[in-house]
C-alpha positions as CSV (number, residue, x, y, z in Angstrom):
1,X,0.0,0.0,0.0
2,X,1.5,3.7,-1.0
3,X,0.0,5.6,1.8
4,X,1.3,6.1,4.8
5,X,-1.6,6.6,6.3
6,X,-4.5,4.2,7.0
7,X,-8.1,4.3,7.6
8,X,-11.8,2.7,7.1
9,X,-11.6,3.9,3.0
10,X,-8.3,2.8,2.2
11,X,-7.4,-0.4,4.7
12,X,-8.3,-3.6,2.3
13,X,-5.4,-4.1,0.1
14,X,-5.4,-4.8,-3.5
15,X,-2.6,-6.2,-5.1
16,X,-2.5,-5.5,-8.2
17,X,-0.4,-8.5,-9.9
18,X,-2.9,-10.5,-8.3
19,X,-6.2,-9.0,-8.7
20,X,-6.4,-7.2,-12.0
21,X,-3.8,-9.9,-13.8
22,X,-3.9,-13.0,-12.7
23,X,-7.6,-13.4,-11.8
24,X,-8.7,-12.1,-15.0
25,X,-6.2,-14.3,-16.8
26,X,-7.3,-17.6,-15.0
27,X,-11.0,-16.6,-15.5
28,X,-9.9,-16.2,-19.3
29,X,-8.2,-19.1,-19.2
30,X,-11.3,-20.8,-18.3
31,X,-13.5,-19.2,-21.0
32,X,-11.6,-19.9,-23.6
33,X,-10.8,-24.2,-22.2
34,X,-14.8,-24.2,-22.5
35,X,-14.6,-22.6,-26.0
36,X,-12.5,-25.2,-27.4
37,X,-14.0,-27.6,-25.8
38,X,-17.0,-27.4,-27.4
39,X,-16.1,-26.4,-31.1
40,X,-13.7,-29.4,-30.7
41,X,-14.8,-32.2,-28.3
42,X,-12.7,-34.9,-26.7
43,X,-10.6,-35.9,-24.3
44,X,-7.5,-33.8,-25.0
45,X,-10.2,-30.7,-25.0
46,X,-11.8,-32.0,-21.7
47,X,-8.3,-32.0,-20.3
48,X,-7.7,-28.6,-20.9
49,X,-10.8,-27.5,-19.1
50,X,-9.7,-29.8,-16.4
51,X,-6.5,-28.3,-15.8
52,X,-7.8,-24.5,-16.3
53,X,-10.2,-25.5,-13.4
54,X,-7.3,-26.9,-11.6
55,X,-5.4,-24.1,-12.3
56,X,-7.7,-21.7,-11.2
57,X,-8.4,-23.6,-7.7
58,X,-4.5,-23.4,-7.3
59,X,-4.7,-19.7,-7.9
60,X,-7.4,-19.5,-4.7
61,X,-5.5,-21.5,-2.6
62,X,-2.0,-20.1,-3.1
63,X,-4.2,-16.4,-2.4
64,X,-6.4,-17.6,0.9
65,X,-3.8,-20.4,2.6
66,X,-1.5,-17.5,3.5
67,X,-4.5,-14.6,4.4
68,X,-5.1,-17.9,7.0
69,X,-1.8,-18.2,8.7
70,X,-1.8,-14.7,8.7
71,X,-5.0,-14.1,10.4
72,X,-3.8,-16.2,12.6
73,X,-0.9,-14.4,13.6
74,X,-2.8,-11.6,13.8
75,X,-5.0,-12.8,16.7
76,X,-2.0,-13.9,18.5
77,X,-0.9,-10.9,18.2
78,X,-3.7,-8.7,19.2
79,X,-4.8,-11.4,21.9
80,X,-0.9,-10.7,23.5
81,X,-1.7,-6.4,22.9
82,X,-5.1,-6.9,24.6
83,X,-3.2,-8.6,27.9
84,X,-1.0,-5.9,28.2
85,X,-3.7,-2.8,27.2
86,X,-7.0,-4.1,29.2
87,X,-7.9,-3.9,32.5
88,X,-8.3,-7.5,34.7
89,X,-11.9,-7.6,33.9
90,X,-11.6,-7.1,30.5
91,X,-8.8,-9.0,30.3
92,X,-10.0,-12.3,31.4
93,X,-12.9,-11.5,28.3
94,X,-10.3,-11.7,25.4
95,X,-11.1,-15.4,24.5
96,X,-14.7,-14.4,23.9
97,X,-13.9,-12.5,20.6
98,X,-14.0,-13.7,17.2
99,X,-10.5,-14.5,15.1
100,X,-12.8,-11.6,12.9
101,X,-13.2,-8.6,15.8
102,X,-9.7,-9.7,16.5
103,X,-8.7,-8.8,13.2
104,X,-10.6,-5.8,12.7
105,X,-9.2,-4.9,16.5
106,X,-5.9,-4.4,15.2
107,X,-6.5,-0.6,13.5
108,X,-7.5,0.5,17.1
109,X,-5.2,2.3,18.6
110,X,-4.5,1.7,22.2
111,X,-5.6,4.6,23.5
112,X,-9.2,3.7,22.2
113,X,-8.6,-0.3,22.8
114,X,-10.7,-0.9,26.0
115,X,-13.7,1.1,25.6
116,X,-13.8,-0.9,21.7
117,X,-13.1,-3.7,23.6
118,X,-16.1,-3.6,26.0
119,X,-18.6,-2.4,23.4
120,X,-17.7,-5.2,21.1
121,X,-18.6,-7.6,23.6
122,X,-21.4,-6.1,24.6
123,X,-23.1,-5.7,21.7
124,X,-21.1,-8.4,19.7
125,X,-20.1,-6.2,17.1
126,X,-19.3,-7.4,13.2
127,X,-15.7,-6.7,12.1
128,X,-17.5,-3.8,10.0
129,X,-18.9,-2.4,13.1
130,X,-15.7,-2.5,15.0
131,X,-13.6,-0.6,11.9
132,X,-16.7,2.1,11.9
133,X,-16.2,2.7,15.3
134,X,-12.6,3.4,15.4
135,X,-11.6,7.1,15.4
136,X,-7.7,6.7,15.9
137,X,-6.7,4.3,13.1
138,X,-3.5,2.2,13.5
139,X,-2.6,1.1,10.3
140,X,-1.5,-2.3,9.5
141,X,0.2,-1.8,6.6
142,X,2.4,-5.3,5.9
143,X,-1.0,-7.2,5.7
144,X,-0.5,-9.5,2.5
């Protein structure tokens, strides 16, 4: 991400090699398998709409395996911020939010952290609620 600065608008990353190539390329690539396919059946041209499926399945997983192990990482290490930033009563609370209000957690800052803290327990807010309701954004700008 080019700005140094993060907030609600401009937090979810695009990467561009990723998203505007590569998708489009696979989805292309999966057009056109189906195309010859039908103007020329068989196996070979079953095959190749095989492997463009494959292909494209490959393209997901190499994309959403790592956004996994990272959201992991992120709720340790939000769950390890939250010990050291919330009060003993709060505190023993942190296993009662989501691995998604963890995440979205993360752009608080840490002056703002235990009032967001209580309030998205109390009224068990949605990761959209919790980025909405931050007013000092921290941003997290090595996400993948």
């Amino acid at each position: 991400m080019a700005e140094s600065t993060q907030n609600l608008e401009n937090h979810a990353r695009v990467h561009p090699i990723f998203h505007l190539v590569l998708i489009p390329v696979f989805f292309v690539n999966i057009v056109v398998a189906v195309i010859v396919l039908v103007r020329s059946p068989g196996w070979l041209t079953a095959w190749g709409v095989i492997m463009a499926l494959a292909l494209a399945v490959l393209l997901i997983l190499v994309r959403t395996n790592p956004l996994k192990v990272q959201d992991r990482v992120i709720r340790l290490e939000e769950r390890l911020r939250l010990t050291t930033l919330l009060p003993d009563p709060l505190r023993a609370r942190i296993p009662e939010l989501s691995q998604r209000q963890l995440i979205a957690l993360r752009f608080a800052s840490d002056r703002e952290i235990p009032a967001l803290v209580q309030k998205t327990l109390a009224e068990n807010l949605k990761p959209a609620e919790i980025k909405q309701a931050i007013v000092e954004w921290r941003a997290d700008l090595r996400r993948v």
